[in-house]
C-alpha positions as CSV (number, residue, x, y, z in Angstrom):
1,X,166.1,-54.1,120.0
2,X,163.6,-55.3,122.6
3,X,164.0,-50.9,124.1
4,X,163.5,-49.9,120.6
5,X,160.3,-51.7,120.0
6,X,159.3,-50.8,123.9
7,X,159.5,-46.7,123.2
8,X,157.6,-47.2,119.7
9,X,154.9,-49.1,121.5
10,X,154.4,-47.0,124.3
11,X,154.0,-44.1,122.2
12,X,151.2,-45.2,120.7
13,X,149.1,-47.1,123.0
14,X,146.9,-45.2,126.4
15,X,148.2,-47.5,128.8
16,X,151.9,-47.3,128.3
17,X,152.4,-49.8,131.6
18,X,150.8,-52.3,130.2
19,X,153.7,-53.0,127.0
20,X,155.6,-55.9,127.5
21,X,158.0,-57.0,124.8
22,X,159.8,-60.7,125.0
23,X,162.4,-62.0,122.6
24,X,162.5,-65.5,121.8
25,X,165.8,-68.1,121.8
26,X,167.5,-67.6,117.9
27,X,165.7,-70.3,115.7
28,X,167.9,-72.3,113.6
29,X,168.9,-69.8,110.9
30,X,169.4,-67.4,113.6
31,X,166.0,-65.5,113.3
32,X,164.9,-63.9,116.4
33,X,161.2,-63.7,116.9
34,X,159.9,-60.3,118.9
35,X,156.7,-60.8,120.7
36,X,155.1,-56.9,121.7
37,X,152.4,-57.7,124.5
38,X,149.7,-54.7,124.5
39,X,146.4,-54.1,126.3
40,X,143.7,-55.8,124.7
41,X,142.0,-52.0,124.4
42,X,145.4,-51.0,122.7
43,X,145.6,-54.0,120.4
44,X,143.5,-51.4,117.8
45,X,146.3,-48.6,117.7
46,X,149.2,-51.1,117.7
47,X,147.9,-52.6,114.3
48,X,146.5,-49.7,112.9
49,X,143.9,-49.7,109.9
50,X,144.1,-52.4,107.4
51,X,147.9,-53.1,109.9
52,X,149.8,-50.4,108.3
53,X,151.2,-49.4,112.1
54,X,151.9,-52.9,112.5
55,X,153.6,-53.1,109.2
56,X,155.8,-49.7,109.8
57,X,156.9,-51.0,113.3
58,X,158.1,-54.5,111.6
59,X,160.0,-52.2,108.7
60,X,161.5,-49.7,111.6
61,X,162.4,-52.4,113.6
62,X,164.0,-54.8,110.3
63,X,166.1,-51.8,109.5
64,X,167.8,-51.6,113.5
65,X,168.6,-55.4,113.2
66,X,170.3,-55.0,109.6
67,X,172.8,-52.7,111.5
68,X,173.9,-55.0,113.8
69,X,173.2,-57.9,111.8
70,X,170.6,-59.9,112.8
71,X,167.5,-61.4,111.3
72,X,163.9,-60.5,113.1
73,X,160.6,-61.4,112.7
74,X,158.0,-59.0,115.1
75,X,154.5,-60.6,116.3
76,X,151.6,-58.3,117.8
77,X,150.1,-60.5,120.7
């Protein structure tokens, strides 16, 4: 998951070397919580306008984790 969400961010941003993502410990219900670091001059085409990108990458990435069963959240920092 954390290489899927890598490759989607890197294709969008102008500094792919700067994309870090980080995967927190499962919370209690067993949600795991995605963190996808950017450049703070790529935080703009991460989100997109009004967050639709953001929203798209959150639905691509839900979709991966219902085929091997997991539950996700994904945060933009």
């Amino acid at each position: 998951m954390q290489e899927l969400l890598a490759v989607i961010a890197k294709g969008l941003v102008d500094n792919p070397d700067s994309v870090n993502v980080e995967a927190d410990a499962p919370t209690e219900d067993g949600t795991i919580v995605y963190h996808i670091h950017v450049a703070e001059s790529d935080m703009g085409r991460v989100i997109g306008k009004q967050g639709r990108i953001a929203k798209a990458i959150r639905t691509i990435a839900r979709s991966a984790a219902i085929r091997s069963e997991e539950k996700i959240m994904v945060e933009i920092d």
